[in-house]
VOPAGU-2260 file (C-alpha; in pm, 1 decimal, decimal comma):
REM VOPAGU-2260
SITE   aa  ch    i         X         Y         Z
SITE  UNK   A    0       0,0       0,0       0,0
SITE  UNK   A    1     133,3     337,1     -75,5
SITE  UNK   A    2      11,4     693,3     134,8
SITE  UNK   A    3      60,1    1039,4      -3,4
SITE  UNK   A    4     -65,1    1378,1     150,8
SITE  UNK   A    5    -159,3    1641,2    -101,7
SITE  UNK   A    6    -452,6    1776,5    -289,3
SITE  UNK   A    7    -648,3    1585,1    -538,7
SITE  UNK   A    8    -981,1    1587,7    -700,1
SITE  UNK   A    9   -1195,5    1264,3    -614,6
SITE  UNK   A   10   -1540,3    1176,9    -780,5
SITE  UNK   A   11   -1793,8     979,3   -1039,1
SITE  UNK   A   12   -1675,1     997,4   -1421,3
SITE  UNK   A   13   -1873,1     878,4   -1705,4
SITE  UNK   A   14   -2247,0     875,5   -1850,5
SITE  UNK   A   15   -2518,9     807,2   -1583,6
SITE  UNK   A   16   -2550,6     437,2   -1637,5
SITE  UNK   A   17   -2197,2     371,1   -1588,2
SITE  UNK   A   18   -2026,8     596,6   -1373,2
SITE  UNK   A   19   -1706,9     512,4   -1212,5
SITE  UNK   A   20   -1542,4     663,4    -928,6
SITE  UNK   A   21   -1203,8     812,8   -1001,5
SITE  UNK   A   22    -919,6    1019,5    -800,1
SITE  UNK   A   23    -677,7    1266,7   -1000,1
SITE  UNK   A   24    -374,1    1440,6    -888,5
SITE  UNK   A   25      -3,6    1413,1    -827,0
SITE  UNK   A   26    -140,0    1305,8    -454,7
SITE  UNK   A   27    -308,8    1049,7    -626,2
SITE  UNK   A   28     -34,5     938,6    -824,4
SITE  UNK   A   29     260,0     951,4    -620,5
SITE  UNK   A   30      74,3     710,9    -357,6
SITE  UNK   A   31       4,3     477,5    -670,6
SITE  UNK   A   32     382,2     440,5    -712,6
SITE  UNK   A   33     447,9     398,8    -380,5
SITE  UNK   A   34     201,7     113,6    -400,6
SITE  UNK   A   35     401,4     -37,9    -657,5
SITE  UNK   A   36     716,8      11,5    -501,6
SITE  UNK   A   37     585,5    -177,8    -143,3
SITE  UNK   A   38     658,1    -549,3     -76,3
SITE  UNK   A   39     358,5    -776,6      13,4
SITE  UNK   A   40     192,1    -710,9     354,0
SITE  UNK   A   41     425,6    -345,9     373,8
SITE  UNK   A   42     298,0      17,9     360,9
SITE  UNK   A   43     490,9     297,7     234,0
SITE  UNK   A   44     428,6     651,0     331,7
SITE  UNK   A   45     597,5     938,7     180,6
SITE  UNK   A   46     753,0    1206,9     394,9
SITE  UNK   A   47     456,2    1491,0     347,2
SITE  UNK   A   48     214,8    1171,0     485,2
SITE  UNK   A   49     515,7    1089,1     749,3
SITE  UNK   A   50     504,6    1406,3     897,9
SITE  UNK   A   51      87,2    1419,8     996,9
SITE  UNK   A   52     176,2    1131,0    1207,2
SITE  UNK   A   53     157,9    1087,8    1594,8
SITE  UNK   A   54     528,8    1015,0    1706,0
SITE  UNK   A   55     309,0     646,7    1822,1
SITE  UNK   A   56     431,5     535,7    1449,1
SITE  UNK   A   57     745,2     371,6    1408,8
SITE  UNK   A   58     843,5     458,1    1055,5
SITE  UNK   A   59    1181,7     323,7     880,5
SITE  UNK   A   60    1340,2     508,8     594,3
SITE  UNK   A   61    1391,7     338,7     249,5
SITE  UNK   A   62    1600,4     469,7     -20,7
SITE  UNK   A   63    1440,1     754,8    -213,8
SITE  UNK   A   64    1226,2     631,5    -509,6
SITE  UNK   A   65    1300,2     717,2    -867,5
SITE  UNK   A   66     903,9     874,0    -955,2
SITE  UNK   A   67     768,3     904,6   -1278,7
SITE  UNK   A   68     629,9    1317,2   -1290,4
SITE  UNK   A   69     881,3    1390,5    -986,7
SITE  UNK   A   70    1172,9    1603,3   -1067,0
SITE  UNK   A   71    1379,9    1447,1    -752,9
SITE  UNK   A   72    1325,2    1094,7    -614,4
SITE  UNK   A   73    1110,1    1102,5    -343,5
SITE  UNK   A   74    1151,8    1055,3      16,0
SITE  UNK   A   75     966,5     795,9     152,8
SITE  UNK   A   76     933,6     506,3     489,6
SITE  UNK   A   77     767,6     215,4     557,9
SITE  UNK   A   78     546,5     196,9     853,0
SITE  UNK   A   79     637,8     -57,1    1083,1
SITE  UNK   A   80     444,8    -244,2    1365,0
């Protein structure tokens, strides 16, 4: 699983009889990569998600992530038990 913090634009696309619901952004986008980038059963956050966090979360850094639309790679952990 992969969690970003940002603004995005969530909602129904489509005619009436088929809508489907759909989220757009960078936000959106980043934590889709960072989905791809996780192991099974792991959960990457990047750092703009890392810092909302209670200090209760034990976080563990992994090496910044090459990010297709990102001009530098991005800073990112995985959240830990």
């Amino acid at each position: 699983m992969g969690i970003h913090a940002g603004v995005c634009l969530a909602g129904t696309v489509g005619p009436a009889e088929q809508l489907n619901f759909t989220v757009l952004g960078l936000a959106a986008h980043v934590a889709a990569r960072l989905e791809q980038h996780a192991g099974l059963d792991e959960i990457l956050v990047s750092k703009e998600f890392a810092q909302l966090l209670d200090a209760e979360f034990v976080l563990a850094a992994r090496p910044p992530a090459t990010i297709s639309g990102l001009t530098r790679p991005l800073t990112h952990y995985a959240l830990l038990d």
